[in-house]
Every structure is written in C-alpha cells, then in structure tokens.
C-alpha positions as CSV (number, residue, x, y, z in Angstrom):
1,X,-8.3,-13.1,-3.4
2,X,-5.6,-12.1,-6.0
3,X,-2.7,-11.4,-4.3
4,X,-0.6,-10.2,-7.6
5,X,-3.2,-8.2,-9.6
6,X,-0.7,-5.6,-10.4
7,X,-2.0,-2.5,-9.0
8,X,1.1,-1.4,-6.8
9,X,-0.3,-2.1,-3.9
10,X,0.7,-4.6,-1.1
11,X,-1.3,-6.9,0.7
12,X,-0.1,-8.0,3.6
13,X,-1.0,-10.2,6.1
14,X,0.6,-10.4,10.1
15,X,-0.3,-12.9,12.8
16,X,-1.2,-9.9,15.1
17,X,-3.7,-8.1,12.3
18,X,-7.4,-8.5,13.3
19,X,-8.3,-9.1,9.7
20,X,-8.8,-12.6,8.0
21,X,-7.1,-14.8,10.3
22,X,-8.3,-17.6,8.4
23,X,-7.7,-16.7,5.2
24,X,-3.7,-16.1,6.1
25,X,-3.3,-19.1,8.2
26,X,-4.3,-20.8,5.0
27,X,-1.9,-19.3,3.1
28,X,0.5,-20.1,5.5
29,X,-0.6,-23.6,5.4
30,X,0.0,-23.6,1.6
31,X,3.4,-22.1,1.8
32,X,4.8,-24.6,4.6
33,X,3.2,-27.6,2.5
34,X,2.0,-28.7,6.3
35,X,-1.0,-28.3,8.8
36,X,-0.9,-24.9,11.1
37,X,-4.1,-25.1,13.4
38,X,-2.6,-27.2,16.0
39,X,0.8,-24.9,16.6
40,X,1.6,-21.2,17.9
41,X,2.3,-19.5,14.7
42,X,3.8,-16.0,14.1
43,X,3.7,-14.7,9.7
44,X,4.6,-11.5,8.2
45,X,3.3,-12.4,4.5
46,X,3.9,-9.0,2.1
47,X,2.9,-9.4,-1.3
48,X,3.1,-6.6,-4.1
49,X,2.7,-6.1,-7.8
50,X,2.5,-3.3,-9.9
51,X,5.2,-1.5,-12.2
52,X,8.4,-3.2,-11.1
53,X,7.1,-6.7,-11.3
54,X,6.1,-8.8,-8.1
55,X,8.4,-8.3,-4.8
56,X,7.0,-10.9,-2.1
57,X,8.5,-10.8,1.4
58,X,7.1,-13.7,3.9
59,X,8.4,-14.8,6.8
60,X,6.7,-17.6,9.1
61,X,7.4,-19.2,12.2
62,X,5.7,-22.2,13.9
63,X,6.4,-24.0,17.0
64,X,6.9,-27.4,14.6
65,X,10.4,-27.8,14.1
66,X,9.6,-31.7,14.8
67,X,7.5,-32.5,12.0
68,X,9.2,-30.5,9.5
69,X,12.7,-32.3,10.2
70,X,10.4,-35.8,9.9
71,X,9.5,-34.5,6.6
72,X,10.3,-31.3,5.1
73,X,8.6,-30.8,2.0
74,X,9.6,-31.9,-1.6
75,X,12.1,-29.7,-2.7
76,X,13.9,-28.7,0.1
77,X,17.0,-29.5,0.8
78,X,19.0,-30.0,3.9
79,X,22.0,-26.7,3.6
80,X,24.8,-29.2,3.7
81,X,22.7,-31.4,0.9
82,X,22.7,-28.0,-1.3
83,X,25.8,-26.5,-0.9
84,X,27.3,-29.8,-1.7
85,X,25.0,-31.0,-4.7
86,X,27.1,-29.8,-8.3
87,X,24.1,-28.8,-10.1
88,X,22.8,-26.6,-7.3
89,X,25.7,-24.9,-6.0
90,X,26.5,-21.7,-8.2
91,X,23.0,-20.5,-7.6
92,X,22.7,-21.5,-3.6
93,X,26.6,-20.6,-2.9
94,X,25.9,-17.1,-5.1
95,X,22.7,-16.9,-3.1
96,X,24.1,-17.9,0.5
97,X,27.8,-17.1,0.2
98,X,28.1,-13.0,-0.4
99,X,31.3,-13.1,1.2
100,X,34.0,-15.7,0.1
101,X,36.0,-15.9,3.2
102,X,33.2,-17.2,5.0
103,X,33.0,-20.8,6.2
104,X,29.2,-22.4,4.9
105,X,28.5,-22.4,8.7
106,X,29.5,-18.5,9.3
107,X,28.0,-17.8,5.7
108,X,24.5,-19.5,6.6
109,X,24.3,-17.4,9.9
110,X,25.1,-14.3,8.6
111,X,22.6,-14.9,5.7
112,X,19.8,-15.7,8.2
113,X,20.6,-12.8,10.7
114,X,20.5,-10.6,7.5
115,X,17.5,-12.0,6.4
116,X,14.9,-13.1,8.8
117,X,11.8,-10.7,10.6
118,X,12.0,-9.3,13.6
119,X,10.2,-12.2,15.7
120,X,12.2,-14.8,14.2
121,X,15.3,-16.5,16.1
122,X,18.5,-14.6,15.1
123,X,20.3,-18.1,14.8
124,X,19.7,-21.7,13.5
125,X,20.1,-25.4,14.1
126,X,19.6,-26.8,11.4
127,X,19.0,-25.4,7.8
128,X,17.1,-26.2,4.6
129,X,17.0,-24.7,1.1
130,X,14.4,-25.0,-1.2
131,X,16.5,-26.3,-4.3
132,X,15.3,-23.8,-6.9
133,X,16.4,-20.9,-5.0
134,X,18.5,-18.7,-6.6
135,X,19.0,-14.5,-6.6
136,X,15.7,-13.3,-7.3
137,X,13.6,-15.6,-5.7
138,X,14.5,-18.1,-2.9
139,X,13.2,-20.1,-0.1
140,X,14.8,-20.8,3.3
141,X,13.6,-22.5,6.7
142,X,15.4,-23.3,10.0
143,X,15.0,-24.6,13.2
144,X,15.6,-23.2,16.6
145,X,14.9,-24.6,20.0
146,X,11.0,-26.3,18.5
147,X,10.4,-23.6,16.5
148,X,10.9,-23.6,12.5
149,X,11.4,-20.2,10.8
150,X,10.3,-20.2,7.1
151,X,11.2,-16.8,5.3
152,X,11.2,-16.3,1.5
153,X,11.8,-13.4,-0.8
154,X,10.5,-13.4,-5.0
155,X,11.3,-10.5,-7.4
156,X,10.6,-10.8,-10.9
C-alpha cells in the first residue's frame, strides 16, 4: 500500500481498528526497527499527503522497554547523549527546549506530555532521540515502567 500518494487523504491505522492488523503491526515493526508479535502493543499511525506536503503523526507503545534499552536502534540517541553532542544540539535543543528557562529534565517532560497520544504514559524514564530529528520531522521514544512509547511527527 502507498501510504503517501498525494491524494489528501489520511490513512490511518489504530491498534483497536478491525482492519489489517497485520499489515500495521508490520509497519510498526519497520518503524521500531524490532520484532512486535511477542508484546502487548498499542499504535496510532496517521499518514497524509496531498496539497500541503506529507504530515505523519505516529505514536507506538510496546510492553518492551527491555530490549529496546539492550539495543535501541542505529540512530538513536540516549537524550543526555544528544543534548550534549555539538553537532546535534541546535537542532534537538530547538526541537526539545521551547522554553529556555527549563532544565533538559523539565524541558524533556514537558515536551513528552505535549507530545505523546492519549494511551501513552504522561512521563518517562529514560529518553532517546533519533539523531536527525529536527523541527519538521523528528523521532522520540521513552520508557516507562516496561513499556516503550515511540511517537514521531514528519512535515514536509
């Protein structure tokens, strides 16, 4: 299936829709860069193009916060790691910190709690940012008590 074929529609996929279960599981499967079967799983994957470009909105969760922390996928990079890294920081601290009297802590909540779907947890453990994230398209995951929340947002 196409999911951009610019048509202004959106096609969108839940965990709780009786359509293609399959079908979105393995997009969630390519999106996480991980095996899905195994795990409770909750996704709200929106994707639209037409006129204004392409504006993707997908959020995942997964009761695998384990095996992404033993290995999350190339890319991604621990919050501390990309906050701290030179090259990265304009774009993630742009990105993360909207409000400059915020502590990276504070700013990384608030940016989750502004963020994230309604079945995701409304705080984080950990955090991990896909390291070419930037304004218009970016890519976040965290874990909260055995459960990683994924959510990512592209316009363009």
């Amino acid at each position: 299936m196409d999911l951009h074929p610019y048509d202004d529609r959106v096609r969108r996929f839940r965990h709780d829709d009786p359509g293609d279960q399959a079908f979105a599981r393995g997009l969630v499967e390519r999106l996480l860069r991980m095996p899905v079967e195994a795990h409770a799983l909750r996704y709200d994957l929106a994707f639209f193009s037409g006129g204004i470009g392409i504006n993707d909105n997908l959020f995942i969760s997964i009761e695998a916060a384990e095996a992404w922390r033993a290995k999350p996928p190339a890319g991604f990079l621990h919050a501390d790691e990309a906050l701290a890294d030179e090259a990265l920081a304009d774009d993630i601290r742009w990105l993360i910190m909207s409000d400059e009297d915020l502590e990276p802590d504070a700013a990384l909540a608030t940016f989750i709690t502004d963020h994230r779907a309604p079945f995701q947890a409304p705080v984080g453990d950990e955090m991990w940012i896909e390291a070419t994230s930037g304004a218009n398209s970016w890519t976040v995951a965290y874990t909260h008590r055995g459960w990683l929340h994924w959510m990512s947002q592209d316009q363009g």
